[in-house]
DSSP file (Angstrom, degrees, kcal/mol; ACC not computed):
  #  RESIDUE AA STRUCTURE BP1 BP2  ACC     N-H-->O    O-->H-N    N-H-->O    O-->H-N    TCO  KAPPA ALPHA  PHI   PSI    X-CA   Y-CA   Z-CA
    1    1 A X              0   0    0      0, 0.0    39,-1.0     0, 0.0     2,-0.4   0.000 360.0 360.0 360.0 149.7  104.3   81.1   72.1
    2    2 A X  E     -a   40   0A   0     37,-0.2     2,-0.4    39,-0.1    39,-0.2  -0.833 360.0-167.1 -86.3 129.0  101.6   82.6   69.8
    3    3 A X  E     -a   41   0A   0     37,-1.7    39,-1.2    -2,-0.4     2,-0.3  -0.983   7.3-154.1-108.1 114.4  101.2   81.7   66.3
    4    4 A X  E     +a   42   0A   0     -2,-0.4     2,-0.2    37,-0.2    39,-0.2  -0.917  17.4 165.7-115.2 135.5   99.4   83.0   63.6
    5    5 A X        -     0   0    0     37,-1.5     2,-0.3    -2,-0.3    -2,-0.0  -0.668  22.1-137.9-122.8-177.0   98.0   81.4   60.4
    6    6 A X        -     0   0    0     -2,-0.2     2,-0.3    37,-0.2    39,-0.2  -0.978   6.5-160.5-134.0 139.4   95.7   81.9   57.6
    7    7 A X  B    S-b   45   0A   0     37,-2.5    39,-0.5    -2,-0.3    42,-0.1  -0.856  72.7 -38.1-101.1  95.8   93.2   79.5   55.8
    8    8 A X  S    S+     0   0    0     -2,-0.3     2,-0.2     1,-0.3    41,-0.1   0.824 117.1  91.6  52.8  48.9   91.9   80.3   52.2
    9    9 A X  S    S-     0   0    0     35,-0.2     2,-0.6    37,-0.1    -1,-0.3  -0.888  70.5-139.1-130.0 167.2   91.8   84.1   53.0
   10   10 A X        -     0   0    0     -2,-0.2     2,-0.1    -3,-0.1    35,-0.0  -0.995  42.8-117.9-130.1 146.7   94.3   86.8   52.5
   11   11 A X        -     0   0    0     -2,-0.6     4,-0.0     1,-0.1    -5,-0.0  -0.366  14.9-128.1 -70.2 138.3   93.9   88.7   55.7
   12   12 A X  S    S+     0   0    0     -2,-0.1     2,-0.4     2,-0.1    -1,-0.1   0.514  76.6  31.9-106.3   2.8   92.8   92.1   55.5
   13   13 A X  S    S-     0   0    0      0, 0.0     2,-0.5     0, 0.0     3,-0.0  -0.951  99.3 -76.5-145.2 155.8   95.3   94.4   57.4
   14   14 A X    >   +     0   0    0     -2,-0.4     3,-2.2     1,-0.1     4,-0.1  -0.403  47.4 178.4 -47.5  79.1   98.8   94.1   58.1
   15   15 A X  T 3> S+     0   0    0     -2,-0.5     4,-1.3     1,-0.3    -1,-0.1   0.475  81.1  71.4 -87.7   0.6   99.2   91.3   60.9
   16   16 A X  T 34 S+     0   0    0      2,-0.2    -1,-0.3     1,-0.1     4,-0.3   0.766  97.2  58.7 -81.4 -12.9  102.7   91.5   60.9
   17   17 A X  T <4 S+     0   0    0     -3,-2.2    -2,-0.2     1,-0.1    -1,-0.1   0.773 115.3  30.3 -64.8 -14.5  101.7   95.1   62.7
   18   18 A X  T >> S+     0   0    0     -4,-0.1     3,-2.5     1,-0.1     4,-1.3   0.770  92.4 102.3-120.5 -36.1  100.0   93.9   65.4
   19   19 A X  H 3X S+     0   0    0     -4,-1.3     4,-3.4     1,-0.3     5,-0.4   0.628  93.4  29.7   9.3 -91.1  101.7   90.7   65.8
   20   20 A X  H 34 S+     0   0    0     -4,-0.3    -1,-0.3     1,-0.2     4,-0.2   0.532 119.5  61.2 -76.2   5.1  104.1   91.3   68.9
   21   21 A X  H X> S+     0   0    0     -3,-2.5     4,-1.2     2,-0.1     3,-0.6   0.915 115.0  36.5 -73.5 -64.4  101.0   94.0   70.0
   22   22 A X  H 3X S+     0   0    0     -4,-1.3     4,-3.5     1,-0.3    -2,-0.2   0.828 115.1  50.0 -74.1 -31.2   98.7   90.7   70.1
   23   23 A X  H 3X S+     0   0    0     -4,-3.4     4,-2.0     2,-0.2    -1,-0.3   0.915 107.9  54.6 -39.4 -45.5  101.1   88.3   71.4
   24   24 A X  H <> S+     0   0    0     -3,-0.6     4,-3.8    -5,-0.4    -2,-0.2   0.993 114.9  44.5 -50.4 -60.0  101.9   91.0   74.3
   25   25 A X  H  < S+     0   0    0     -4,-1.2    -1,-0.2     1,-0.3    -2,-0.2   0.800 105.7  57.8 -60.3 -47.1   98.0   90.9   75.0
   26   26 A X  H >X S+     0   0    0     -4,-3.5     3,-5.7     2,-0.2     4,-2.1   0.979 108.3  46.1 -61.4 -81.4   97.6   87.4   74.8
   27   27 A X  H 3X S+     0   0    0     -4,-2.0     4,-4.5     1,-0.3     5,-0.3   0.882 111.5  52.0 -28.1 -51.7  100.3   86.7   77.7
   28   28 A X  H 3< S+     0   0    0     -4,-3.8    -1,-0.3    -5,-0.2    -2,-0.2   0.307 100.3  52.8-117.1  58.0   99.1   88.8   79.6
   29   29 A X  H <> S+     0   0    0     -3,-5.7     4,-1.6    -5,-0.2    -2,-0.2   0.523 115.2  47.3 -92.7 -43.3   95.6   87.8   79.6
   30   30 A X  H  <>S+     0   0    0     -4,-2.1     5,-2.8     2,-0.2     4,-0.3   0.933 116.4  48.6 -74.2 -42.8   97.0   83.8   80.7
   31   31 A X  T ><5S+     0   0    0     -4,-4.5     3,-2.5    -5,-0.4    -1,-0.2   0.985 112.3  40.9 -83.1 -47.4   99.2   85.5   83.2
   32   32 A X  T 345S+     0   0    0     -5,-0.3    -1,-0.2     1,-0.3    -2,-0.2   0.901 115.1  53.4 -58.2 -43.0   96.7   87.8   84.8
   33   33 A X  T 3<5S-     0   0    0     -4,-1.6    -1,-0.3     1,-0.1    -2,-0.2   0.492 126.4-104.5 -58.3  -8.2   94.0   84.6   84.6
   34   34 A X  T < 5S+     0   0    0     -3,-2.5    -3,-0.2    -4,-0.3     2,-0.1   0.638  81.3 133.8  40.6  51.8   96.9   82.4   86.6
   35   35 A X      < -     0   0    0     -5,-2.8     2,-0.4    -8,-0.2    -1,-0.2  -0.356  52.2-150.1-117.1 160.3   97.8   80.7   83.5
   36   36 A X  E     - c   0  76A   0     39,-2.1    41,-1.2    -2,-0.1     2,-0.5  -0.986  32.3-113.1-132.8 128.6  101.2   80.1   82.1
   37   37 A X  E     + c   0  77A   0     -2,-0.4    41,-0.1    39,-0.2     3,-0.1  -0.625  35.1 170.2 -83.1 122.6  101.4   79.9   77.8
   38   38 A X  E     -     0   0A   0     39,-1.2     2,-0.2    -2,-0.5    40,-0.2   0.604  64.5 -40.1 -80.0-129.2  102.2   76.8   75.9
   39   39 A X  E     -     0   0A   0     -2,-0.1    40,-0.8    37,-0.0     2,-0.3  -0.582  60.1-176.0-131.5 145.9  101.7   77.0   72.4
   40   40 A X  E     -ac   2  79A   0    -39,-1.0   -37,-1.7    38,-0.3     2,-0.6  -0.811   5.7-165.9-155.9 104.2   98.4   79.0   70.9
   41   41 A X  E     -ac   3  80A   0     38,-1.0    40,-1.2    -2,-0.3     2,-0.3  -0.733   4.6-159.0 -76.7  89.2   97.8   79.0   67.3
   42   42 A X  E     -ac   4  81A   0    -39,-1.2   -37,-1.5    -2,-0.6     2,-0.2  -0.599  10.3-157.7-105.0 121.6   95.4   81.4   66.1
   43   43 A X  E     - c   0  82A   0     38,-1.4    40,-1.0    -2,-0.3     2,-0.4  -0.548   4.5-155.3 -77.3 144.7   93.7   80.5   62.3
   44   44 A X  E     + c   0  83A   0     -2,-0.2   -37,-2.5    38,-0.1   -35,-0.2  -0.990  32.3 147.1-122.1 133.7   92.3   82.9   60.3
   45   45 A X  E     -bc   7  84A   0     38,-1.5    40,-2.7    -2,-0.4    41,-0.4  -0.775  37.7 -97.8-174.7 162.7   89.8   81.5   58.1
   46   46 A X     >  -     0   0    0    -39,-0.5     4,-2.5    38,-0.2     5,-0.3  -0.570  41.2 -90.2-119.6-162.1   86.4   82.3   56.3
   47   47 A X  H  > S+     0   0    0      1,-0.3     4,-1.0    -2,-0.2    17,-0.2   0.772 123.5  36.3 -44.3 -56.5   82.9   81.7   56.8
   48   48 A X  H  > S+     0   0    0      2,-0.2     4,-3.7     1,-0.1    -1,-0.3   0.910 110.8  57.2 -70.6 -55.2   82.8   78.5   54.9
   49   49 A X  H  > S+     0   0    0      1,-0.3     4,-0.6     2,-0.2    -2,-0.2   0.858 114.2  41.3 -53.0 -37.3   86.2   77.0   55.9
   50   50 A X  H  X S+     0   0    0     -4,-2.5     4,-1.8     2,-0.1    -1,-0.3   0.821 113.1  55.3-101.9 -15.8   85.2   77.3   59.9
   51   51 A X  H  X S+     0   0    0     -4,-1.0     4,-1.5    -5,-0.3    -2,-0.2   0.932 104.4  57.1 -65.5 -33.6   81.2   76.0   59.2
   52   52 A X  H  X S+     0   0    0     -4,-3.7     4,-1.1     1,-0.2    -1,-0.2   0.711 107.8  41.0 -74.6   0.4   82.8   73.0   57.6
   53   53 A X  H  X S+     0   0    0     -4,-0.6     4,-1.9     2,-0.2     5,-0.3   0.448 111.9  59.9-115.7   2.2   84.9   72.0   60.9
   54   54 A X  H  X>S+     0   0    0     -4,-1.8     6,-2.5     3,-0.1     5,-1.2   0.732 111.9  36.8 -50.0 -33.9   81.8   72.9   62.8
   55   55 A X  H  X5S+     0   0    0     -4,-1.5     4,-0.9     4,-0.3    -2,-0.2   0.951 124.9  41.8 -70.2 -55.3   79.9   70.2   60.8
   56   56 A X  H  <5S+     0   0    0     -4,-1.1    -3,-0.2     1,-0.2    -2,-0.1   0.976 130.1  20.8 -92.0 -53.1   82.8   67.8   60.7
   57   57 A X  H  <5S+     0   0    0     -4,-1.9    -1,-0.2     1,-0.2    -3,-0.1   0.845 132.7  28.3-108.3  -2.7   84.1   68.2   64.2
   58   58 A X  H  <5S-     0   0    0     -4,-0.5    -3,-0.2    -5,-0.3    -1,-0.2   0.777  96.9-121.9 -76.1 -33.0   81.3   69.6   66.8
   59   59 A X     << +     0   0    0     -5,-1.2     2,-0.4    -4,-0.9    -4,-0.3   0.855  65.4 144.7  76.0  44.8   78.4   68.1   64.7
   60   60 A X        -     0   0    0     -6,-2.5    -1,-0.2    -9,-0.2    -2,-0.1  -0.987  44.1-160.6-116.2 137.0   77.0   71.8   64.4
   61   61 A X        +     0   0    0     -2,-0.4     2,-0.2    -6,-0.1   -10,-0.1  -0.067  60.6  93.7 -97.6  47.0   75.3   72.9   61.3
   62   62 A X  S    S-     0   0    0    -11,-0.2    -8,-0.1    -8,-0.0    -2,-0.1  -0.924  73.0-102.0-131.6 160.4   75.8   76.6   62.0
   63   63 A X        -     0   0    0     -2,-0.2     2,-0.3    -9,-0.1     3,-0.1  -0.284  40.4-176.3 -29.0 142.6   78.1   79.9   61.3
   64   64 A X        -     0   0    0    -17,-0.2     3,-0.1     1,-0.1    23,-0.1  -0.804  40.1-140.1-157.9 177.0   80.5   81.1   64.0
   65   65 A X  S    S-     0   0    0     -2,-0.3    19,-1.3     1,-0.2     2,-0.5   0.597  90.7  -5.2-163.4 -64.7   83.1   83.9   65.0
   66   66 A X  E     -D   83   0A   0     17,-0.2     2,-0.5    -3,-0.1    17,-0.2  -0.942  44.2-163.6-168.8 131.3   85.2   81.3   66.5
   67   67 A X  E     -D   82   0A   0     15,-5.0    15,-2.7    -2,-0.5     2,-0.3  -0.983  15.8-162.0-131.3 140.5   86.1   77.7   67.7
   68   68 A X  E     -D   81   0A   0     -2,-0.5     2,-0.4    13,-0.2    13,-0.2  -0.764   9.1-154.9-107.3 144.1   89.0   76.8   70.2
   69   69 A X  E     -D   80   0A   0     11,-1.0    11,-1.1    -2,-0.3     2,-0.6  -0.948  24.8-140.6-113.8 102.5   90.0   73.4   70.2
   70   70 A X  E     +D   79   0A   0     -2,-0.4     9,-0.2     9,-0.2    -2,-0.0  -0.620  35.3 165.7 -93.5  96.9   91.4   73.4   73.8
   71   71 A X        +     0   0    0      7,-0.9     2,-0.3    -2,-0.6     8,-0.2   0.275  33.4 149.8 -91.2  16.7   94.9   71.2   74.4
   72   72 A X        -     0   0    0      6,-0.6     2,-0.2     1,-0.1     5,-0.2  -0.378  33.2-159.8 -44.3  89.2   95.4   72.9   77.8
   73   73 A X        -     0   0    0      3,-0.6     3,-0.5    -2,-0.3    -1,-0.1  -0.554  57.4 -52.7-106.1 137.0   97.3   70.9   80.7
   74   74 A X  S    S-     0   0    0     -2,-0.2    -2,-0.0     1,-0.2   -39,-0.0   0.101 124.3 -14.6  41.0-133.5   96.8   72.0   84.2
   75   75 A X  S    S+     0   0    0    -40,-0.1   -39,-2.1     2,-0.1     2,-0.3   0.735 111.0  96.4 -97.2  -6.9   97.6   75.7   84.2
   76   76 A X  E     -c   36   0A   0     -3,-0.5    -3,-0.6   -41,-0.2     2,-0.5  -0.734  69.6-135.6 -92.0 148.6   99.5   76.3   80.6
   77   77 A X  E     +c   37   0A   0    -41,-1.2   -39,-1.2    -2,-0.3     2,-0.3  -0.755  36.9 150.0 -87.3 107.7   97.4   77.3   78.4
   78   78 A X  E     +     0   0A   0     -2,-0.5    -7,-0.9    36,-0.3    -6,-0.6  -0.939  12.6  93.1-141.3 170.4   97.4   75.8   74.6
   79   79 A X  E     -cD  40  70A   0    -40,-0.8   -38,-1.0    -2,-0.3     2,-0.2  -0.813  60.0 -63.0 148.3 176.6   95.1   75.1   71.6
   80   80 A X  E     -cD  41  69A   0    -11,-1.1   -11,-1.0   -40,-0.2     2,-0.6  -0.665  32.1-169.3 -50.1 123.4   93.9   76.0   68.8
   81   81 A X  E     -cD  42  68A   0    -40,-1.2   -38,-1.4    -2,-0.2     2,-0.3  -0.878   6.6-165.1-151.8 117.5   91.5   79.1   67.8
   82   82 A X  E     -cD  43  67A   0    -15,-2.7   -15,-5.0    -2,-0.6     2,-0.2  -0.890   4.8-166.3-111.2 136.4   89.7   79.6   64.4
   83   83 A X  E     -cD  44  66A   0    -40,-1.0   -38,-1.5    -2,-0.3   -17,-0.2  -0.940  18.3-142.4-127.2 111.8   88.5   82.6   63.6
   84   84 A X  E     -c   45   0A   0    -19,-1.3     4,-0.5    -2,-0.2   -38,-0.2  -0.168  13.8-166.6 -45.7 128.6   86.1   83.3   60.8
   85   85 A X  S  > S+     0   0    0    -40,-2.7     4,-2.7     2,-0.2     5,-0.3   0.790  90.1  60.2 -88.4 -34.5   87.2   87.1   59.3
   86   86 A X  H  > S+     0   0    0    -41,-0.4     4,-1.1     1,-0.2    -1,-0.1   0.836 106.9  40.0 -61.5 -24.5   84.1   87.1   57.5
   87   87 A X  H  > S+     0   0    0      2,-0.2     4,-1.7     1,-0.2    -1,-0.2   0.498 113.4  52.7-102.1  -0.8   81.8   86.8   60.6
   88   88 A X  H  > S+     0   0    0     -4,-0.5     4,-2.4     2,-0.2     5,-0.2   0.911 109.8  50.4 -97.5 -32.0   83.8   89.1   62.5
   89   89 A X  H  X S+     0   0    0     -4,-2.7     4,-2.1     2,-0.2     3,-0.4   0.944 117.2  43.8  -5.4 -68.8   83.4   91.6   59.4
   90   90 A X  H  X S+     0   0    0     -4,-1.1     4,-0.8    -5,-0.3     3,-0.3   0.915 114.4  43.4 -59.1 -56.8   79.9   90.9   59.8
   91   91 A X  H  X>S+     0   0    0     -4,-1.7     4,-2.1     2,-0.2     5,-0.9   0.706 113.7  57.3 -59.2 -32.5   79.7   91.2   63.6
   92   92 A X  H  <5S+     0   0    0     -4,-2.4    -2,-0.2    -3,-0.4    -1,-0.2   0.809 103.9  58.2 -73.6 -33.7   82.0   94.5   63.2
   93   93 A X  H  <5S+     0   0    0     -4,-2.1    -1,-0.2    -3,-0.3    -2,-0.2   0.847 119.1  19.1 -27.1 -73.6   79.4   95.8   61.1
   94   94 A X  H  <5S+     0   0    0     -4,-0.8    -2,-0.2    -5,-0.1    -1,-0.2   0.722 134.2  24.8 -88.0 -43.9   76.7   95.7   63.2
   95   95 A X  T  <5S+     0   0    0     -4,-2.1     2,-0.2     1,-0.1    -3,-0.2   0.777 107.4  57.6-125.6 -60.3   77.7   95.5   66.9
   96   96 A X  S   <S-     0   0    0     -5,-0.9     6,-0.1     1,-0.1    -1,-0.1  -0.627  77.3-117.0-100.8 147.5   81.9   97.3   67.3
   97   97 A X  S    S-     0   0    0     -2,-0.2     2,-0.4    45,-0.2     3,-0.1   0.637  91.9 -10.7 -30.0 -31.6   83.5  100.5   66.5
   98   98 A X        -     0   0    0      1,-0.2     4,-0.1     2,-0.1    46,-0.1  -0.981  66.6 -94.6-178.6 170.2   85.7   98.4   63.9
   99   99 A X  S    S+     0   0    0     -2,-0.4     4,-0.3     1,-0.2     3,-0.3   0.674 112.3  53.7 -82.7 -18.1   86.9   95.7   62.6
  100  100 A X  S  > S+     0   0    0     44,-0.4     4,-1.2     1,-0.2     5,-0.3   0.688 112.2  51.0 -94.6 -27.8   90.2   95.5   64.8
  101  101 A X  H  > S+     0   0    0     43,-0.7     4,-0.6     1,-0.2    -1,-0.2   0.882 101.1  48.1-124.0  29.6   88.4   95.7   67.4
  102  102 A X  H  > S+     0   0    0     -3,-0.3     4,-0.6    42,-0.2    -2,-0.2   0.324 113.1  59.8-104.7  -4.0   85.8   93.3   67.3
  103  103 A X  H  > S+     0   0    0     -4,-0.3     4,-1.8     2,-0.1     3,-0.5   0.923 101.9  45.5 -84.3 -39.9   88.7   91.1   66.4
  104  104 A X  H  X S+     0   0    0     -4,-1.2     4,-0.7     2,-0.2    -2,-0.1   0.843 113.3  53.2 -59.0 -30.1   90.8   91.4   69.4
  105  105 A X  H  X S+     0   0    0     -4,-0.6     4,-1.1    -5,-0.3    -1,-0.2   0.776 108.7  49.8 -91.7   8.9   87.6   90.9   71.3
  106  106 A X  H  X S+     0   0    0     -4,-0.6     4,-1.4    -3,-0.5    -2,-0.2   0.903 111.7  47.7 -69.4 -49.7   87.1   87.7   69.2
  107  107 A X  H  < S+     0   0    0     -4,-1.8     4,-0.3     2,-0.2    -2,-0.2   0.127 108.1  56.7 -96.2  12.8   90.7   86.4   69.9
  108  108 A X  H  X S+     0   0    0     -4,-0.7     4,-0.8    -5,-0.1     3,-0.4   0.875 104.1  51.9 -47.5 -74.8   90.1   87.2   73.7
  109  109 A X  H  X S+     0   0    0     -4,-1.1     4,-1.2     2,-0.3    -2,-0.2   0.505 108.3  55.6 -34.5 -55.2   87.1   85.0   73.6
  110  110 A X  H  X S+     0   0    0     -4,-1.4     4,-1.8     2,-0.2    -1,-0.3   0.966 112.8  39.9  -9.0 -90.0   89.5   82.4   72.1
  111  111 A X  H  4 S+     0   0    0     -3,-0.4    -2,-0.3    -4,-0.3    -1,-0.2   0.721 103.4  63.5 -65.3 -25.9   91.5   82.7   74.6
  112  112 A X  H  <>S+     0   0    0     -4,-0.8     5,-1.2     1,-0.2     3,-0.5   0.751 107.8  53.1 -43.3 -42.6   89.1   82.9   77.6
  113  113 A X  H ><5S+     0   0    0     -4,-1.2     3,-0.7     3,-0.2    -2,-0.2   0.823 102.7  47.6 -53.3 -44.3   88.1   79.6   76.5
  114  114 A X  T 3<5S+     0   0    0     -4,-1.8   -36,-0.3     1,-0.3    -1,-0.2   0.450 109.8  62.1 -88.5   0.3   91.6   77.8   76.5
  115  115 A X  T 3 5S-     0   0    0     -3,-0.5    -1,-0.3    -5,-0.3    -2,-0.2   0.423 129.1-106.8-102.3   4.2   91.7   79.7   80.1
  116  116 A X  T < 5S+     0   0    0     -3,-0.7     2,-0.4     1,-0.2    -3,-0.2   0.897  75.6 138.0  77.2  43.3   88.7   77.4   80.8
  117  117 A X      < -     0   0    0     -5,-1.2     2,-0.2    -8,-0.1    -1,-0.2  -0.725  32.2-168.8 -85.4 143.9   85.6   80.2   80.7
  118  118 A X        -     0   0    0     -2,-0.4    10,-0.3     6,-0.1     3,-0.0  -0.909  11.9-158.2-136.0 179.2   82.7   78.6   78.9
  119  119 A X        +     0   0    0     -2,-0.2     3,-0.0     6,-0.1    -2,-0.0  -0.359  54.3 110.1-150.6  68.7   79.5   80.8   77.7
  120  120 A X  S    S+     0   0    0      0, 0.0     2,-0.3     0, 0.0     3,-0.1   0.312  70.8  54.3-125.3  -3.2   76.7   78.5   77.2
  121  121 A X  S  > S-     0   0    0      1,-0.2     4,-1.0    -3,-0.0     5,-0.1  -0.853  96.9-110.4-124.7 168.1   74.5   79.4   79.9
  122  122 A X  H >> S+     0   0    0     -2,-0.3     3,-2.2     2,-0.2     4,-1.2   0.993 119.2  53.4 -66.3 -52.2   73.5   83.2   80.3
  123  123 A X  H >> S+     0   0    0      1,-0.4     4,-2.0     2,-0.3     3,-1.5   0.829 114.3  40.8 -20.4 -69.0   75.8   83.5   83.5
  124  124 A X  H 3> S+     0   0    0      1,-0.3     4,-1.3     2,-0.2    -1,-0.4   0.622 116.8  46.9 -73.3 -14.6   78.9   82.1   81.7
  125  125 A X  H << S+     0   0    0     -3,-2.2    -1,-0.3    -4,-1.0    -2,-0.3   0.671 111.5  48.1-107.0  10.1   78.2   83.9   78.8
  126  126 A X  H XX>S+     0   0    0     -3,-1.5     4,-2.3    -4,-1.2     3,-1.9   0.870 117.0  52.7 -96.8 -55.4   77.5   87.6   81.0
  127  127 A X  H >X5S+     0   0    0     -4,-2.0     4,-1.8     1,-0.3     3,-0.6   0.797 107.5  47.7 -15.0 -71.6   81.1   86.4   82.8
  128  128 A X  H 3X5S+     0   0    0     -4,-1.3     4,-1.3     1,-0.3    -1,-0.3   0.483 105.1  55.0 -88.0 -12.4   82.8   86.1   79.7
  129  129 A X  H <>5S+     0   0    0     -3,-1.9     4,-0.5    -4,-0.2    -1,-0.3   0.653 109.3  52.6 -91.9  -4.9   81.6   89.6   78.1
  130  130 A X  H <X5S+     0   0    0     -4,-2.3     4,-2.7    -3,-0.6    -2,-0.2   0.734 109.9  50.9 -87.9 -34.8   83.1   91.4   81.3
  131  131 A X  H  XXS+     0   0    0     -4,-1.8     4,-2.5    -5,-0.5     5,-0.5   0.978 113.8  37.8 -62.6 -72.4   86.2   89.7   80.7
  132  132 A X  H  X5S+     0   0    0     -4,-1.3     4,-1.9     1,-0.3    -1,-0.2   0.714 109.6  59.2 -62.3  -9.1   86.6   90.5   77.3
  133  133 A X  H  X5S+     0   0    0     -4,-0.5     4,-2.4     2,-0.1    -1,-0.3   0.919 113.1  50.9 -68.6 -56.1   85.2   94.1   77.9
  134  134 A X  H  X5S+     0   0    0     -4,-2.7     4,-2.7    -3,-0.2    -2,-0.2   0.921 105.5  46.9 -55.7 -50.0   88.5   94.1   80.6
  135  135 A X  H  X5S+     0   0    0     -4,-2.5     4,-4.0     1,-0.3     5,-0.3   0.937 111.5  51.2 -68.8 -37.7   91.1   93.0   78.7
  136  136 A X  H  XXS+     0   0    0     -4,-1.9     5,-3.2    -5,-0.5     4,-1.0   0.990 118.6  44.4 -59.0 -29.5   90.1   95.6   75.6
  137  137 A X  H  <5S+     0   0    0     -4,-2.4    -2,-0.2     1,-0.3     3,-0.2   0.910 110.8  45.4 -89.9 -17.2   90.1   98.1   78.2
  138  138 A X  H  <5S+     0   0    0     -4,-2.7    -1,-0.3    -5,-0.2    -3,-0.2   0.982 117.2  51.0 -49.9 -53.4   93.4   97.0   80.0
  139  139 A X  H  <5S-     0   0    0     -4,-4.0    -2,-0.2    -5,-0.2    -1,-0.1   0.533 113.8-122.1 -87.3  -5.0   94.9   96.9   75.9
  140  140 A X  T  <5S+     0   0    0     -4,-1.0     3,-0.2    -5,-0.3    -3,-0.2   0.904  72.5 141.0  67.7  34.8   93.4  100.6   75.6
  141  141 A X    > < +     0   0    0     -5,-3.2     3,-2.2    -6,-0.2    -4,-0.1   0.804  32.8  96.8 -90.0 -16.1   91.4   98.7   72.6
  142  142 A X  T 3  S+     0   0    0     -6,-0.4    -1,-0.2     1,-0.3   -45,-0.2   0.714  86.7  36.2 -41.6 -60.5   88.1  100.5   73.3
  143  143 A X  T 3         0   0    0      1,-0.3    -1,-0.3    -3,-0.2    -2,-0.1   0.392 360.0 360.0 -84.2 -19.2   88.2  103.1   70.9
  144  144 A X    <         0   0    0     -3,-2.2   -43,-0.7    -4,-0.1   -44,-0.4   0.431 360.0 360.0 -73.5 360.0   89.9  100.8   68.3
């Protein structure tokens, strides 16, 4: 199951709209990947709130879009995924069409992760923008 929370934000469109939309997506991103879903919580959180549990639990002293804490057994899929709203604001700004959809392709990314994708080398990270480029265009999210 999919979860959704907020941390010391109030969220800035109506996620009870999208809710059983992003749940839908989510599944089937783990089932197409040849994953089975566990449990996924996805945080929503601001700038500050996700640099300080970079500091505290990566031992990075930087801004991010997003950190998975991956509890993942074999092939179900589980964990955690904070997502700063301010930096995908920021990121939506500059780079996507919108803010919804530089968020879904934030909480893909998320979830690409807990599917075991990593993006730390150019390779993984060219991998993991074709992924999330598929799934918006499977979700019809392009335009979004």
């Amino acid at each position: 199951m999919v979860y959704f929370f907020t941390e010391d934000i109030v969220f800035p469109f109506t996620l009870r709209k999208v809710r059983g939309q992003l749940r839908t997506y989510i599944s089937n991103l783990i089932r197409n990947e040849g994953k089975t879903l566990g449990e996924i919580n996805i945080i929503f959180c601001s700038d500050e709130y996700l640099l300080d549990m970079n500091k505290q639990y990566l031992n990075h002293d930087y801004y991010t879009d997003v950190i998975t804490f991956d509890y993942s057994e074999g092939p179900v899929v589980s964990g955690d995924i904070f997502i700063s709203i301010d930096m995908v604001r920021s990121n939506a700004e500059e780079y996507a069409p919108s803010f919804e959809h530089e968020l879904y392709r934030v909480i893909f990314h998320g979830v690409l992760h807990l599917c075991g994708y990593k993006d730390k080398s150019e390779d993984e990270e060219r991998l993991m923008r074709g992924k999330e480029n598929l799934y918006l265009a499977l979700n019809n999210l392009n335009e979004q």
